[in-house]
LOPADREN-568672 format. One record per residue: residue number from 1; y, x negated, z of N, C-alpha, C in turn. Coordinates in steps of 0.001 Angstrom, whole numbers, plus 500000, padded with zeros to 6 digits. Each point is the difference from the previous one (the first is absolute). Layout:
BEGIN
  num      nY      nX      nZ     caY     caX     caZ      cY      cX      cZ
  NUM       Y       X       Z       Y       X       Z       Y       X       Z
...
END
This chain:
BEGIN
  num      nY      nX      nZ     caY     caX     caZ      cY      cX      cZ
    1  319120  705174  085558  500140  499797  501435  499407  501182  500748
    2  499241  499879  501134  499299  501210  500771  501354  500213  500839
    3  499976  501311  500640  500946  500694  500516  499452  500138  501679
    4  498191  499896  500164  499987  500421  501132  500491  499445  500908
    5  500578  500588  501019  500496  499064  501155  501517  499391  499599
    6  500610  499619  499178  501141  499665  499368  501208  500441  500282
    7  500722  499498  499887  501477  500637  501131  500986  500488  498865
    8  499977  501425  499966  500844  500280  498277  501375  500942  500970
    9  501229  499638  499226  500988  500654  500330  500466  500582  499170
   10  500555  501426  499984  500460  501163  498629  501562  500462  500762
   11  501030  499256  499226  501136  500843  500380  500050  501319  499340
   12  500715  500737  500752  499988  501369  499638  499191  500903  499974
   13  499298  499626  501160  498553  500456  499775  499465  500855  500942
   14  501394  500909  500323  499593  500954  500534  500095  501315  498817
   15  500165  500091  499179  499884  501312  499048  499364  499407  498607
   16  500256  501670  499073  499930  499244  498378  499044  498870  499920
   17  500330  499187  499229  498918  498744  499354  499706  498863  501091
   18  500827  499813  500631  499879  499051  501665  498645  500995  500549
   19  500260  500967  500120  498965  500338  501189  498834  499940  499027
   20  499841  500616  498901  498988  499754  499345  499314  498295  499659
   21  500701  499528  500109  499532  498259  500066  499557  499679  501019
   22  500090  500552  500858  500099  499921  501882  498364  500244  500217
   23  500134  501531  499392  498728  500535  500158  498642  499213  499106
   24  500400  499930  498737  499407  498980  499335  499213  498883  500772
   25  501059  498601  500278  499579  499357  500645  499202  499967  501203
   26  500756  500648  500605  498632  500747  501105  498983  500370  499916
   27  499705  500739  498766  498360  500332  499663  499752  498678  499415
   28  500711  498785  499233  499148  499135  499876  499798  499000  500735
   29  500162  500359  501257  499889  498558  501118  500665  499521  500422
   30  501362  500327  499559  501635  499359  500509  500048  500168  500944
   31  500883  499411  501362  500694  500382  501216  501608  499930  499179
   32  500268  501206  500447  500945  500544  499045  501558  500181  501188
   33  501117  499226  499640  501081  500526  500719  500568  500415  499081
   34  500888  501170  500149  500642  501158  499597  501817  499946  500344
   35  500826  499583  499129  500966  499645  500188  500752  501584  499320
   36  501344  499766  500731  500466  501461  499673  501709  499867  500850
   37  501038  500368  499287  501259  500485  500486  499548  500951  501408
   38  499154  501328  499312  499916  501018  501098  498794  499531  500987
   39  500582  499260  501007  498780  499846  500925  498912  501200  500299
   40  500194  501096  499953  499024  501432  500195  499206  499702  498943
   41  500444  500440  499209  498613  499732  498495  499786  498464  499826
   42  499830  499320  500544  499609  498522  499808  498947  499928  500798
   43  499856  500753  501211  499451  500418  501330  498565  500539  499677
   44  500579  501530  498899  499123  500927  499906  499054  498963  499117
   45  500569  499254  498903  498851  500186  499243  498926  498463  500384
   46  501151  499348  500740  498935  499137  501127  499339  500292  500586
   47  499964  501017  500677  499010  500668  500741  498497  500545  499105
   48  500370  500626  498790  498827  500294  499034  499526  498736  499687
   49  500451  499343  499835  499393  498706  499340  499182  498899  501286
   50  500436  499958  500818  499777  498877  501277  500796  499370  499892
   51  501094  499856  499526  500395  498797  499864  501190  499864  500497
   52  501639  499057  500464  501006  500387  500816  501061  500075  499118
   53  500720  501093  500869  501320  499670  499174  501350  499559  500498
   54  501118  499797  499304  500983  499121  500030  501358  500826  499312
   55  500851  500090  501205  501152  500782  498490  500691  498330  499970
   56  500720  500045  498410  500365  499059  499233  500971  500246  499088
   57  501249  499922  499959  500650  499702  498905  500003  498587  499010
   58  499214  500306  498774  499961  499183  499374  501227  499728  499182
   59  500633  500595  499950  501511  499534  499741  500571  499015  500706
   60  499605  499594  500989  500295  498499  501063  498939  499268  499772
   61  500327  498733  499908  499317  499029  499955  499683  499696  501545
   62  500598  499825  500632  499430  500013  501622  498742  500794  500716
   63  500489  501850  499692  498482  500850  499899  499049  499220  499606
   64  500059  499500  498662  498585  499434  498972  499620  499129  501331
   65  500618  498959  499813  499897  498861  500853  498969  500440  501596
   66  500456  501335  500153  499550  500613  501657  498948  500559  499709
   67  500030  500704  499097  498373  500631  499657  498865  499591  499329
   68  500287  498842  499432  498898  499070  499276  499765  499097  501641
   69  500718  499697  500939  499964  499190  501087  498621  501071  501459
   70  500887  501110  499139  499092  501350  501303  498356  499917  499330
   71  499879  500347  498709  498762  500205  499229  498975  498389  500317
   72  500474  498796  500175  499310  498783  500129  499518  499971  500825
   73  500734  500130  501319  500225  500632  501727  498396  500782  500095
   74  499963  501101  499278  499146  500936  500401  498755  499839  499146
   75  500162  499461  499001  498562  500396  498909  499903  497988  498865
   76  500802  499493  500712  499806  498949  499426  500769  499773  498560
   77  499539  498848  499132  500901  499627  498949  500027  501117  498533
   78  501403  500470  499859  500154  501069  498807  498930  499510  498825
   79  499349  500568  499353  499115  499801  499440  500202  500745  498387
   80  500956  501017  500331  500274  501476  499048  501308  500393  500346
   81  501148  499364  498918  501244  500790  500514  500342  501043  499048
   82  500289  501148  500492  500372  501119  499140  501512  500488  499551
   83  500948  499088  499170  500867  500721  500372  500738  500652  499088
   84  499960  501773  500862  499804  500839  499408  501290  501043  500370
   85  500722  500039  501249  501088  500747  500122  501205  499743  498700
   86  500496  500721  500068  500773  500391  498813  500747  501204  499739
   87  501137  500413  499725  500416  501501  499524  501307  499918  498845
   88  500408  500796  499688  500986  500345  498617  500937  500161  500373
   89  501080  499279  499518  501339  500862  500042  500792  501040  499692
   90  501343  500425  499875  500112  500863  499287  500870  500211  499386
   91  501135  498761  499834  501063  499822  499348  499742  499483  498254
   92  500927  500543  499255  500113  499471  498541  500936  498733  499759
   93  499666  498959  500841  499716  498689  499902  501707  499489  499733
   94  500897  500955  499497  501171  499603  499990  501017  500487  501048
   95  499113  500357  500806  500687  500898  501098  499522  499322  501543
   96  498662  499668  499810  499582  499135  501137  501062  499090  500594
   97  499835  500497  501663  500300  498807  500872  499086  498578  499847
   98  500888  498754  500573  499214  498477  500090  499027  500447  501094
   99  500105  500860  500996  499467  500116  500955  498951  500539  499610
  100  500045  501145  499121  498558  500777  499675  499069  499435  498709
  101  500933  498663  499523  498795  499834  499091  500127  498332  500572
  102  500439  499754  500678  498770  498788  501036  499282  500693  500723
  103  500287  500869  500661  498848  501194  500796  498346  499964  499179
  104  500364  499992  499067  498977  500984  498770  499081  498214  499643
  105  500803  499448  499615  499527  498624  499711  499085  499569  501017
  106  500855  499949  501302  499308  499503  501327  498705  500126  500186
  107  499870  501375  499815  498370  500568  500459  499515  499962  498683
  108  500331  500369  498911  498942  500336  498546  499413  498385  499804
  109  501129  499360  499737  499554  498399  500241  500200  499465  500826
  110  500642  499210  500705  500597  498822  500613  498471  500231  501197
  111  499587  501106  500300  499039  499843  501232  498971  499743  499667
  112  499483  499604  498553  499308  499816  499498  499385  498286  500131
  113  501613  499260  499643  500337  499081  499797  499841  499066  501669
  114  500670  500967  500827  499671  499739  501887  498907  499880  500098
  115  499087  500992  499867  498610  500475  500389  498847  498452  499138
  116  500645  499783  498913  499042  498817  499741  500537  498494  500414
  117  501251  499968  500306  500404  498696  500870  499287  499867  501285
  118  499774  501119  500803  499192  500115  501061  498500  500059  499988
  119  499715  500530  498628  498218  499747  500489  499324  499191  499090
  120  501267  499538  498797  499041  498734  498947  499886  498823  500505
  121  500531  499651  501112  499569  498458  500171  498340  500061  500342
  122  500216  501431  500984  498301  499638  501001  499090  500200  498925
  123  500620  501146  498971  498312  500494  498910  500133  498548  499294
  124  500937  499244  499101  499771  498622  499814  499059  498525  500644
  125  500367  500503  501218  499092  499481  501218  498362  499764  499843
  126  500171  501430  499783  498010  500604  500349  499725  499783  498639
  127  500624  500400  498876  499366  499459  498618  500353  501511  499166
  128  499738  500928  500963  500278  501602  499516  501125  500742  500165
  129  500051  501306  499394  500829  501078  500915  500355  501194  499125
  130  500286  501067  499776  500385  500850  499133  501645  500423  500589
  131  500825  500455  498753  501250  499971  500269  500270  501611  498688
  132  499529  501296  500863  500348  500912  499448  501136  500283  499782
  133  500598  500378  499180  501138  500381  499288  500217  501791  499337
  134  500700  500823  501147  500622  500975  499402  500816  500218  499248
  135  500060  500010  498138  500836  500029  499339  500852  501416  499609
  136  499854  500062  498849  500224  501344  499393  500031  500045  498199
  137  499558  500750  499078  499778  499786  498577  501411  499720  499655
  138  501145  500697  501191  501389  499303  499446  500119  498678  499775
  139  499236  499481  500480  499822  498113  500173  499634  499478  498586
  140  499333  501290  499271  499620  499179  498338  500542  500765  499267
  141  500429  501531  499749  499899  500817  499126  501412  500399  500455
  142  501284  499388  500591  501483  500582  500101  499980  501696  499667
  143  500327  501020  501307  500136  500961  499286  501470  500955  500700
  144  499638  501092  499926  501455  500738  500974  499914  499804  501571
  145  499808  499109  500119  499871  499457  501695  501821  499810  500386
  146  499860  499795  501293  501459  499709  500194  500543  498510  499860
  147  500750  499053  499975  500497  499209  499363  499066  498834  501062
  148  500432  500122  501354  499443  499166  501283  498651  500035  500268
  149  499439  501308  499396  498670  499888  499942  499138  499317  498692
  150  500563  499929  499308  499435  499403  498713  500468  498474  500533
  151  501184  500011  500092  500263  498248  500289  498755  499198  500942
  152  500148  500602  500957  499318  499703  500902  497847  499794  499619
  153  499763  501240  499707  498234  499822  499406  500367  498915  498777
  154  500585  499769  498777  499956  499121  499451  500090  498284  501177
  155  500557  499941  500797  500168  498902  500731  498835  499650  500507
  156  499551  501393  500479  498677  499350  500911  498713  499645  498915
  157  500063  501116  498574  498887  498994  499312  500238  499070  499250
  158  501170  499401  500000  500185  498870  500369  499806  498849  500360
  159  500082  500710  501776  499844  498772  500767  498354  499788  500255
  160  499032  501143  499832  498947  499921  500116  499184  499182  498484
  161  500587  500308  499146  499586  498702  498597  499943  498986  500758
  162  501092  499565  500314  500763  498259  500521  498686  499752  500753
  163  499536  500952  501307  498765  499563  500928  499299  499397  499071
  164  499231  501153  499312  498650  499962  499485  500299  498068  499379
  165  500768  500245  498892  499931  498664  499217  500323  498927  500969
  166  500490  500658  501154  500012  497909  500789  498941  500254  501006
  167  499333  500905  500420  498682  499804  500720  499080  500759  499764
  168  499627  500330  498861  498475  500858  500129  498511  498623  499953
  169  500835  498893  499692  498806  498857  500029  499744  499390  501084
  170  500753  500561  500807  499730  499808  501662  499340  500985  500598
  171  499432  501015  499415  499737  500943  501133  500852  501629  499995
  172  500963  499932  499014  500797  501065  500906  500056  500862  498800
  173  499474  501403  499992  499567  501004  499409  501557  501042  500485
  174  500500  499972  498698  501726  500598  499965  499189  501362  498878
  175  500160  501642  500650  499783  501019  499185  501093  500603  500487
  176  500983  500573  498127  500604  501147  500086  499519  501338  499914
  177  500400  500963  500813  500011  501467  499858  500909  501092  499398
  178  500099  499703  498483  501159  500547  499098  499655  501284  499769
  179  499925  501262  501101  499609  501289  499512  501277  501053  499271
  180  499841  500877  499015  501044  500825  499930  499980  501200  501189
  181  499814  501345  499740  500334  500627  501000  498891  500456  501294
  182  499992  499781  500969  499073  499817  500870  500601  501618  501210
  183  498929  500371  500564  499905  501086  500644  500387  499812  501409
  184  501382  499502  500429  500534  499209  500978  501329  500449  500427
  185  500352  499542  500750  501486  500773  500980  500957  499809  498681
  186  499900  498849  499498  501217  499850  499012  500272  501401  498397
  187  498242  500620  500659  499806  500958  498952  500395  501306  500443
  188  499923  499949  500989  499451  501759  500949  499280  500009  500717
  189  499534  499063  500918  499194  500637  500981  500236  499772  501253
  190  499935  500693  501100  500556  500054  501446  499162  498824  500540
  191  500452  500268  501730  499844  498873  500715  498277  499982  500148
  192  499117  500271  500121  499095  500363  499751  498808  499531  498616
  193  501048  499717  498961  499058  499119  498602  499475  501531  499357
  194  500694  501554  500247  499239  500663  499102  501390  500970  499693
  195  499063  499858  498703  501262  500453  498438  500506  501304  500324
  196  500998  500121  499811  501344  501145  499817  500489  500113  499063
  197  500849  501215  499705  500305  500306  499019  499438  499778  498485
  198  501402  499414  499033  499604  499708  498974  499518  498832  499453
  199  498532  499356  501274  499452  498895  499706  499004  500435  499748
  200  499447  501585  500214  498856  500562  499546  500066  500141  498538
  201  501811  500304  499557  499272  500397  498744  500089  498578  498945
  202  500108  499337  500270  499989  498516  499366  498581  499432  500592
  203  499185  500048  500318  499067  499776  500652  498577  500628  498719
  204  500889  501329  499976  499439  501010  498989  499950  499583  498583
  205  500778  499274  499647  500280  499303  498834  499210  498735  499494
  206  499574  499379  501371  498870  499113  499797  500995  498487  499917
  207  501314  499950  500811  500967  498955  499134  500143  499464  501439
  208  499090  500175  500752  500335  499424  501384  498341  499548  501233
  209  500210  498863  499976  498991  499537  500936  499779  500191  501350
  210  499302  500009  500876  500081  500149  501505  499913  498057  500500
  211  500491  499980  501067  500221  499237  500705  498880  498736  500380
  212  498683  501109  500224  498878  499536  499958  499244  499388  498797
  213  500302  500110  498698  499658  499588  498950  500573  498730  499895
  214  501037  499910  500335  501066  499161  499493  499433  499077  501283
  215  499996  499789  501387  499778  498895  500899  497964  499847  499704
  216  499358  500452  499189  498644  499567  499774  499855  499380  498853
  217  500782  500390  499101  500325  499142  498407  500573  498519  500283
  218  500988  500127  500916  500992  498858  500859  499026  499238  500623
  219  499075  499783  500653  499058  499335  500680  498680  499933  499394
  220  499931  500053  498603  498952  500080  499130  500463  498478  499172
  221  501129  501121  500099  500773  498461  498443  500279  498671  501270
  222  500612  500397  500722  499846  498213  500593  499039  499425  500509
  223  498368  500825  500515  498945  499570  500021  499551  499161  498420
  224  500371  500703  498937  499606  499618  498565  500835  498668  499556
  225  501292  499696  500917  500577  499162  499491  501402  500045  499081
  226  500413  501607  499838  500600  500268  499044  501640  500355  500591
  227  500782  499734  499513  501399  499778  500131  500630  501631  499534
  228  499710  500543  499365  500495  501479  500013  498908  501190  499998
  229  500666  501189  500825  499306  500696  500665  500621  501071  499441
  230  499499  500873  499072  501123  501202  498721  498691  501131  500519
  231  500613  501137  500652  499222  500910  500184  500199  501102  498766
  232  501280  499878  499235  500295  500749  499127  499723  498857  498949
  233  498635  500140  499116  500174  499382  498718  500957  500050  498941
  234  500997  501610  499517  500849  499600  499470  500784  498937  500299
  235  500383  499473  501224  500752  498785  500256  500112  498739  499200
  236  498676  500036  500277  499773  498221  499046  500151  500638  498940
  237  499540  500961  499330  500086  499881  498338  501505  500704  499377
  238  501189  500401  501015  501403  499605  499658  499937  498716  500501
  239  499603  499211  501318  500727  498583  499618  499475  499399  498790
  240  498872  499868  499580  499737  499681  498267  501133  499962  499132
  241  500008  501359  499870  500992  500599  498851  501297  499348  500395
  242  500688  499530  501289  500718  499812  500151  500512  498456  499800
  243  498959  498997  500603  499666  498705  499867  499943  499759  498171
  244  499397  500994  499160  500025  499930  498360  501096  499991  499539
  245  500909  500492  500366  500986  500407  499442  501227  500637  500767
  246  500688  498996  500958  500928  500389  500702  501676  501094  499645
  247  500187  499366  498944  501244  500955  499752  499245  500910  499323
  248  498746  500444  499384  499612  501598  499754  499882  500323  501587
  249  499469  499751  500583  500026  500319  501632  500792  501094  500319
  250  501187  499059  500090  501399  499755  501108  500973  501182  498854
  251  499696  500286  498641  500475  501178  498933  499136  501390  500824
  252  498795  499886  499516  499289  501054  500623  500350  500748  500710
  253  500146  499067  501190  499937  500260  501512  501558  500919  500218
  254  500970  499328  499357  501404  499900  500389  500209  501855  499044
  255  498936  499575  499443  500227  501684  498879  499396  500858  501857
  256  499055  499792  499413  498864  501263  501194  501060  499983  501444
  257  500671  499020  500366  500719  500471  501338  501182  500717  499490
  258  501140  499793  498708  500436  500799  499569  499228  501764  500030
  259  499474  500115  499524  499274  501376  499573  499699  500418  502012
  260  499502  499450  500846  499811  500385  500997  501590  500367  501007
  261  500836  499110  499760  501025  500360  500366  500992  501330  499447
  262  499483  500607  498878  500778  500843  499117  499422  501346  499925
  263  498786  499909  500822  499485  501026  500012  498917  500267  498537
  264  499918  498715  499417  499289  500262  498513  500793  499759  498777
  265  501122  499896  500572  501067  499681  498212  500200  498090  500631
  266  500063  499776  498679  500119  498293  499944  501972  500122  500066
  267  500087  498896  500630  500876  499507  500094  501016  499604  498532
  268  500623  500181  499451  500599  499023  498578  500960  499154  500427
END
């Protein structure tokens, strides 16, 4: 699908991997709205781009409903939905409030789930449409994530399988973005998109991508057609190992988070 002229919307897309998709699309021809909690940075990085912005809680289905309604309004039919807001919790999953892990659900998935009730009928319509998907490698490779955050990225790739297999023969190009650690607020970096602290020295290590890699790989693979978007190749080749042989997996794994929790002594 060509992008020029095309009406693409990126929640969260005023920082981190949103703005970098933002910017992306924009250099490839997109009219780009920029969805964002913080109306200021939704603003700013609309303004770099040309394109408008919108604050949005995608945790409401109503927002979705208002800002897919604002983006049609101004630049015509969604063409490119991005959805990409998202953040972590921080409870050990037996301690969580209902409140904070429907919170967590709401936005990691469920706006996922909004966001394509609202713009799959029209891309069904036209014959096309792309339906980006911000995941996380927690979504294939389960690791020390927090309980609501793992629940939740498993849901949404998920719910983004379900797309692909009931409409990619219509038109509708469903890519996940399963990165491990990315050079982003959730990592260390201020309001601004530049690294602090100890994201330099993980950076240093070579175990971490920038933002920009990750939204040009992301719009490569769904130009190509392709359903996952792994900026970290180890990824796929633990989900391999993992898909081969699940309870060596789920032993492994359950050892190595032992040893990380203990400071290095295994658990007995």
């Amino acid at each position: 699908m060509q992008l020029d002229g095309r009406c693409a919307v990126v929640t969260g897309g005023g920082h981190g991997i949103g703005r970098a998709l933002a910017e992306e699309l924009a250099a490839r021809g997109a009219r780009v709205v920029v969805a964002d909690l913080n109306g200021e940075r939704a603003q700013k990085i609309a303004t770099r781009v040309g394109g408008i912005a919108v604050r949005s809680d995608v945790g409401s289905p109503d927002s979705i409903t208002a800002l897919v309604a604002r983006a049609e309004d101004i630049f015509g039919p969604v063409a490119v939905f991005c959805s990409n807001a998202g953040f972590s919790d921080t409870g050990d999953g037996l301690t969580e409030s209902p409140e904070e892990i429907r919170r967590i659900v709401d936005v990691n998935l469920l706006a996922h789930v909004w966001a394509a009730q609202e713009v799959l009928p029209g891309m069904l319509e036209r014959g096309e449409g792309w339906l980006i998907q911000t995941i996380s490698s927690a979504a294939l490779i389960t690791g020390p994530s927090f309980m609501g955050y793992t629940l939740s990225k498993h849901g949404a790739l998920g719910f983004a399988e379900w797309l692909a297999l009931n409409y990619a023969h219509r038109g509708i190009q469903v890519t996940c973005l399963c990165p491990n650690a990315v050079n982003t607020g959730m990592l260390g970096r201020n309001e601004d998109d530049e690294s602090i602290g100890a994201t330099q020295d993980l950076i240093a290590l070579g175990d971490v991508v920038e933002p920009e890699d990750c939204a040009r790989l992301t719009l490569d693979a769904a130009q190509a057609g392709k359903f996952l978007a792994l900026p970290h190749p180890r990824v796929g080749e633990s989900f391999l190992r993992k898909a081969t042989d699940y309870d060596a997996w789920l032993q492994r794994t359950n050892q190595r988070l032992q040893r990380m929790n203990t400071g290095g002594q295994s658990i007995r």
